[in-house]
N, C-alpha and C positions, 0 to 999 in steps of 0.2 A: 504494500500500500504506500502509495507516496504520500509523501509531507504536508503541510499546508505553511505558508510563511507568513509568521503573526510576528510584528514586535520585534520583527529583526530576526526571528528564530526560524527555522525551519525544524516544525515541530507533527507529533502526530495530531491528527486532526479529531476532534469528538463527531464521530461519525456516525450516524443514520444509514448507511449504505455504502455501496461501489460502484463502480462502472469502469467499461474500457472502450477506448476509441478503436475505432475501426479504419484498417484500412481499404481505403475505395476500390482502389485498382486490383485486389485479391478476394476481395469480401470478409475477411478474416480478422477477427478480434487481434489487438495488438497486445502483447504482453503484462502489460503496468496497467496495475488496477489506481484508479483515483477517488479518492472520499467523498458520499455527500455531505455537507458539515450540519452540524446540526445549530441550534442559533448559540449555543454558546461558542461556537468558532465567530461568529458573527460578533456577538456582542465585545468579546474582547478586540478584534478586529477595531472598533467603532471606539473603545474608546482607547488605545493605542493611537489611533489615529486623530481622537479631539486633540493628544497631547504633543503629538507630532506639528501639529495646526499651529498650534501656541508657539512653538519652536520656531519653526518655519517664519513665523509671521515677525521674530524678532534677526533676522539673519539677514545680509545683504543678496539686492536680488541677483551680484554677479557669483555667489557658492550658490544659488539652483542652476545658472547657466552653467558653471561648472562642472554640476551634474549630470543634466543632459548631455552635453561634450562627451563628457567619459561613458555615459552609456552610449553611446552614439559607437567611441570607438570601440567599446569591449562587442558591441554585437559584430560588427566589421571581422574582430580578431575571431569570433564565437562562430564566422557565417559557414562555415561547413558542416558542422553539427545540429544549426538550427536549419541551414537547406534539408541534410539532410530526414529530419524529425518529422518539418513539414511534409515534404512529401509522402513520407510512409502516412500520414497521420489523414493529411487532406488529397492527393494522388495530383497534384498540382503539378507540371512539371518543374523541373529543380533548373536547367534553362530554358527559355530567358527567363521564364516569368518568377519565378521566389528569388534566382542567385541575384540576377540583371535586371530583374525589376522592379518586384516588392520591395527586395532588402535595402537597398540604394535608396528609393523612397520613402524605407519608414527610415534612415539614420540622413537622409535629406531634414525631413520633418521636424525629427530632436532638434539637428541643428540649427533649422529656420524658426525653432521656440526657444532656442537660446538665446539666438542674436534679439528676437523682439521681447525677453528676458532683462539683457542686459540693456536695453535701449531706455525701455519704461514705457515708450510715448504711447503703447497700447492702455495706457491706465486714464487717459484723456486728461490730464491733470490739468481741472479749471481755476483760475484764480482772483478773488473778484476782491481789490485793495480796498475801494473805497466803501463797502460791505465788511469788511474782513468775514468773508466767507472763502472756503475754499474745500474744492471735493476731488474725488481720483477713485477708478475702479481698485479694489483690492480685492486678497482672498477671501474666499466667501465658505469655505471649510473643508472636509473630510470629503472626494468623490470619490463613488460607489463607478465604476465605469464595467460595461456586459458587452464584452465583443462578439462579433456576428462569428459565420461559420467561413465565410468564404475570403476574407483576406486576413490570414494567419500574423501576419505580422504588420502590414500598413492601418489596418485596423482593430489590431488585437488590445486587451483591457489591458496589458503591462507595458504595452509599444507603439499603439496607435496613435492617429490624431486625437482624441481625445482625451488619451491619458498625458499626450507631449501638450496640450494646451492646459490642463487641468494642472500640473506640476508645473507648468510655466507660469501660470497666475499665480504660482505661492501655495498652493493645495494638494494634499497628499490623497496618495489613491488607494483602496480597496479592489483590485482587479477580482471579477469575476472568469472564468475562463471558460470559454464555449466547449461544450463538450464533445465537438466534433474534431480539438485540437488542444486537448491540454498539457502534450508533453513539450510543446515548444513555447506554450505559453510559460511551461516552469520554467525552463532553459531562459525564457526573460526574465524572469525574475530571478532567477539566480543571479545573472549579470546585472542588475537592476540594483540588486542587497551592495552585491562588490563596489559598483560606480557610488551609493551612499556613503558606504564606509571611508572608501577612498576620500571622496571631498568633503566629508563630515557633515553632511545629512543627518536629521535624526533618522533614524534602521527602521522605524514605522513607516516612513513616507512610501514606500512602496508593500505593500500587501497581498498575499495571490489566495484566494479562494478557489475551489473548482466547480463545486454544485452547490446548491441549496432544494428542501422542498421548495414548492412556489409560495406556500405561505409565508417560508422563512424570506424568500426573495422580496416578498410584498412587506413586510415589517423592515428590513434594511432599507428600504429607499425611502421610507415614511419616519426612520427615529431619528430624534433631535437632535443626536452629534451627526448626524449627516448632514452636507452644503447642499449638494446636488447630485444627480445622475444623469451619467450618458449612456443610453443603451443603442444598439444596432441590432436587430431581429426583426421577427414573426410581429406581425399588425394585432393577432390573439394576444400574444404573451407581452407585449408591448404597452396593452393597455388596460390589463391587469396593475402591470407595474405602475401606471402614471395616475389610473384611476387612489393606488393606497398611497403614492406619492400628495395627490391633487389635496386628498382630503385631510392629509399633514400640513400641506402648502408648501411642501417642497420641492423647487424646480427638477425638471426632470427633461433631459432632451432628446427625443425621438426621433433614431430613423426606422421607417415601419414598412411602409408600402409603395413601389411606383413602377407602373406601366412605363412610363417612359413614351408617348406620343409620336411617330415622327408623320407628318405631312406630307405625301409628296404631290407637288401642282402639275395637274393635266400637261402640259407642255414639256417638264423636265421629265417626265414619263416618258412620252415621243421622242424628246430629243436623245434622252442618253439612258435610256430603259436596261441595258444589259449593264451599263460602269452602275448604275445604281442597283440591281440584281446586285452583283456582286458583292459593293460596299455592303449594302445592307447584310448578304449574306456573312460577311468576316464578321460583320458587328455582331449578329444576334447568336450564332455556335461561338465565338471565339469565350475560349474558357467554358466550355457547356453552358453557358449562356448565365453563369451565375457570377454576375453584377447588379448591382444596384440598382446601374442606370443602363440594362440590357433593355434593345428594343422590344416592347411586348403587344405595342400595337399599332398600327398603321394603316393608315388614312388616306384615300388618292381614288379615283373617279373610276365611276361602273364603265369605262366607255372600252372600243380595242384594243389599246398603246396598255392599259389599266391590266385588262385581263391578259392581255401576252406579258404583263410584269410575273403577276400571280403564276403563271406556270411556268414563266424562268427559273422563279424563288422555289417552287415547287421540286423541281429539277436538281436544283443544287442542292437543295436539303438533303433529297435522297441520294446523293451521289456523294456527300460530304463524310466523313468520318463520324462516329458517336462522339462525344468527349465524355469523362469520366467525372460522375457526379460525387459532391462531396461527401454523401452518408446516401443509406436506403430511407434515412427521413426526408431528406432534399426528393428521391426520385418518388418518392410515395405522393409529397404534396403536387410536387412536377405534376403527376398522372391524375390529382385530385382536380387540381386549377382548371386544366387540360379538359378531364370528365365533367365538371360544371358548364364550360362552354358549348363542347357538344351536348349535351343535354340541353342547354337552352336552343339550340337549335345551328349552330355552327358546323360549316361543312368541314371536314376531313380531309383537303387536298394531299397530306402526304403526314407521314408517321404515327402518331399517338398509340406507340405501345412500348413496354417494356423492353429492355434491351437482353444480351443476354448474359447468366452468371457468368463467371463469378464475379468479373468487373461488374459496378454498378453503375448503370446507363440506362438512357432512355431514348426512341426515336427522334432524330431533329424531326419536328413537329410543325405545320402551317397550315391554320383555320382561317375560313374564310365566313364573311356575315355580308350581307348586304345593310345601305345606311338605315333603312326602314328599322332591319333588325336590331340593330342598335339602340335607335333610339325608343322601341317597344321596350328597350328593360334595358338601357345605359349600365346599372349599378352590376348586375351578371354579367356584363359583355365587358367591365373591367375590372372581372377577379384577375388577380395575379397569379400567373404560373410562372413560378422563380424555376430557370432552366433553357435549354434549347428550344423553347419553344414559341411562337407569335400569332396575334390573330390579325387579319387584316378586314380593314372595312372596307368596302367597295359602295361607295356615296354614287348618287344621282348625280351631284357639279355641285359645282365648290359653295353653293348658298346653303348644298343638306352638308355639306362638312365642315361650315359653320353650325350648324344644329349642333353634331358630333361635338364639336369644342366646347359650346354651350355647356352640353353635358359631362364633361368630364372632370376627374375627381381631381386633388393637388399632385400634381408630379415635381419630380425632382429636375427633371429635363423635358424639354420638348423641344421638336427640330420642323424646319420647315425647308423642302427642295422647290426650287425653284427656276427655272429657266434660265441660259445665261443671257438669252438677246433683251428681256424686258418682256417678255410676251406673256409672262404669268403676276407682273408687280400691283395688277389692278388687284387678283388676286390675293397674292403674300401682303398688301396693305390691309385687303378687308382681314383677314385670316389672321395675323399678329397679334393686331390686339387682344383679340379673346382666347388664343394660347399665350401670349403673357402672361394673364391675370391666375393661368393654372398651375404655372411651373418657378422651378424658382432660378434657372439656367435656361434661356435661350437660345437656340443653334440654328444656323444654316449654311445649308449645304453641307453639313457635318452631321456623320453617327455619333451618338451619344456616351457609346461605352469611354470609360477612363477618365476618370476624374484629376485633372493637373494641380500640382501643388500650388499655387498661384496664390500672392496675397490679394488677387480680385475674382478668387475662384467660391462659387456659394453654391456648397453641398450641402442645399437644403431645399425646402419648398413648402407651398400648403399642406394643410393637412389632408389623407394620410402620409406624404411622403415623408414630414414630419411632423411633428409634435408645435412646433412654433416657426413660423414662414420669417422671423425675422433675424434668425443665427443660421450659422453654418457650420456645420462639422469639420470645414476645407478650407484652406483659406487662412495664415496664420499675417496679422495677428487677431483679425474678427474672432476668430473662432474661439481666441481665449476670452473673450465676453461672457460666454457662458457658466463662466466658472467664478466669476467675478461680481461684488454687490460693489455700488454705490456710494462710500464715506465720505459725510459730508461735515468739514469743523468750521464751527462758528462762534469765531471772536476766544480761540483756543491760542493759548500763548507760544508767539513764534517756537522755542524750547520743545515745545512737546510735540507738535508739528511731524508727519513722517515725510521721511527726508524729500521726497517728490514733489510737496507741496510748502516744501521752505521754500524763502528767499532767494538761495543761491541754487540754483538749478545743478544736480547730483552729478549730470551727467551732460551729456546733449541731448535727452529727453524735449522734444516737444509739449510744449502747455497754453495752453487759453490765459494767458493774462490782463485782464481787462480787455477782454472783448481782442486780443491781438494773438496769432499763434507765435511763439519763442521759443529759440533754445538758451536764450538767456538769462541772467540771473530775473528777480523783481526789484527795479527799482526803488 
């Protein structure tokens, strides 16, 4: 039975149960069983963690840059052992995507929350003299962070972006670990305990849990030593959590559900129908189609140019390789999602069946509805099936695919193709605005998949894609906002002041000083 890491220790866990990951590409239970804790691993966790809070909150903000750095470098030094882990655990391959892609991105991330770490100027620091008021975001406590299944490490609760922005605001973390990869989430926190020690962190600021019951999950995001939660899952278990969150009043930030939209206008149909076949095709299989922000539905006109798209995409699906799903719970919802659509009345052009043992797969999959059907039950025609799979809408002309947009829930992305002579912009003008108002990234003439590190990148959107349409999981230094409350001192003597919102500017921090942005002191 592996450990759990409370308090600096790697210790046994008061356990309730076991489990073991599985690996995809074999089917085969992997060796190392892992604990469910029961809440007494929880409770001490939480208040380790208020005491850590307290620490943290009195230490300069260049020893947490410090710390990211070193964890930055020890997973670099570690990256053979956690490619490897990965892969057994999630069937991911080991290049390009975990050695040359993930991993490079999540010690990118540490170090782009370092640098806006030691800067400040994420903290908005306002200063108003002739008031003597003056505020600045700080840390806001203990976060609980629940990483998904399908980015082991750019998204994981001890490595991801939201544990690099949670620890960059000044806030220690509680990692929960997905059960579909918990032996490389230990490998991070292992290296996580070293990088504290090293630059004298308190040993609580990083934490790894691996299960909980789900009551025990709904009492952790809801007690009083907890700041906040970042979760990434299921749209169910998602809002289980936010609902015993809500009724605490404790923030909680959701990523849950998104289709992902893409548009494509009658014309750019006609004109480049085969390069958009294709695009589209690398987009919605690449990774078995498990992202985020994978295409899952698609919009473009019942006309010929429309339906010769449909049996290009058709074509390549079935002509395309399987890809290898994360767990038999990923292929089981896959064929759930899948089964709800045809059932509501969606055609079957090509796949919807299981793959075969022992690898876990499922057919690349493409359903097909007319816009009528659509808009007779919109809410069933955007169940999500996370996987290899898309439904396409095939609209009367672009005023019923305004309908369609009408109707559609909050996405994370949405894309619109569009002609390159002009011949469709009467179109993409009416059609924008009301995919705007759905998504929280805008695209054109671009697939959706992959999300860039970018401090103007917002991985987020309405609800359900998230939780709150106005943060972002991406995006550093936005995205440390979420981890952060508000302190505002009024007529508090310069003396006691923390340092960001003295006189003499700490740093070259940007500030609001009467009404002016500076990186200089206050007159």
């Amino acid at each position: 039975m592996q450990p759990v890491l409370i308090n600096g220790q790697w210790r046994d866990a008061n356990a309730a149960g076991s489990f073991q990951a599985t690996n995809p590409s074999t089917g085969e239970a992997l060796p190392d069983e892992y604990p469910v804790s029961t809440w007494d691993d929880c409770d001490e966790a939480l208040s380790a963690a208020a005491g850590a809070a307290r620490e943290l909150a009195a230490l300069p903000a260049s020893r947490i840059a410090d710390f990211l750095e070193k964890y930055a470098e020890l997973i670099e030094a570690n990256k053979d052992q956690l490619v490897e882990m990965a892969h057994a655990e999630t069937g991911l391959p080991k290049s390009p995507r975990l050695a040359d892609g993930e991993l490079p991105r999540t010690t990118g991330q540490l170090r782009q929350a370092a640098a806006a770490c030691r800067s400040g100027s994420w903290q908005l620091a306002t200063i108003d003299t002739g008031a003597g008021i003056r505020s600045h975001y700080a840390a806001l406590g203990p976060v609980a962070v629940f990483g998904p299944n399908n980015f082991p490490f750019a998204f994981g609760s001890v490595s991801g972006g939201d544990f690099a922005a949670a620890i960059a605001a000044g806030n220690p973390v509680i990692g929960k670990a997905n059960s579909s990869h918990p032996g490389v989430t230990r490998l991070f926190a292992e290296a996580a305990l070293e990088a504290a020690r090293a630059t004298g962190l308190p040993l609580a600021t990083v934490q790894l849990i691996y299960r909980t019951s789900h009551a025990d999950g709904e009492r952790l995001v809801a007690d009083p030593r907890l700041g906040a939660t970042g979760y990434t899952g299921s749209r169910g278990a998602g809002l289980k959590l936010k609902a015993a969150a809500d009724a605490a009043g404790k923030p909680i930030y959701l990523e849950l559900s998104s289709v992902n939209p893409v548009v494509l206008l009658p014309q750019a149909v006609a004109q480049r129908g085969e390069l958009l076949a294709d695009e589209f095709t690398g987009s919605c299989l690449m990774g078995a189609g498990q992202f985020c922000t994978n295409p899952g539905l698609v919009i473009l006109c019942d006309d010929e140019p429309g339906r010769a798209l449909v049996n290009t995409v058709a074509a390549k699906f079935s002509a395309a390789p399987t890809g290898t799903l994360l767990s038999r719970g990923v292929a089981a919802s896959l064929h759930q999602g899948l089964q709800t659509l045809v059932d509501a009345g969606a055609r079957v052009a090509t796949g919807h069946q299981p793959g075969d043992e022992p690898r876990i797969t499922y057919a690349n999959t493409l359903l097909t509805i007319t816009g009528d059907q659509f808009l007779s039950d919109p809410e069933t025609f955007q169940t999500e099936a996370f996987g290899n799979g898309s439904l396409f809408v095939l609209a009367k002309d672009a005023e019923q695919m305004g309908e369609v947009l009408e109707h559609l829930e909050g996405n994370l992305t949405g894309c619109i193709y569009s002609a390159d002579d002009g011949s469709d912009d009467d179109a993409y003008d009416a059609l924008a605005p009301r995919l705007r108002r759905k998504v929280g990234r805008l695209l054109n003439d671009k697939m959706p998949t992959g999300v860039a590190v970018s401090a103007a990148m917002n991985h987020g959107g309405p609800y359900p894609a998230t939780g709150h349409p106005g943060f972002t999981a991406v995006g550093i230094p936005a995205s440390l906002l979420r981890f952060a409350a508000l302190h505002c001192y009024d007529n508090v003597r310069p003396q006691r002041l923390p340092a960001s919102l003295a006189d003499k500017n700490p740093g070259d921090m940007w500030r609001l000083v009467d009404g002016q942005w500076s990186q200089g002191d206050v007159a």
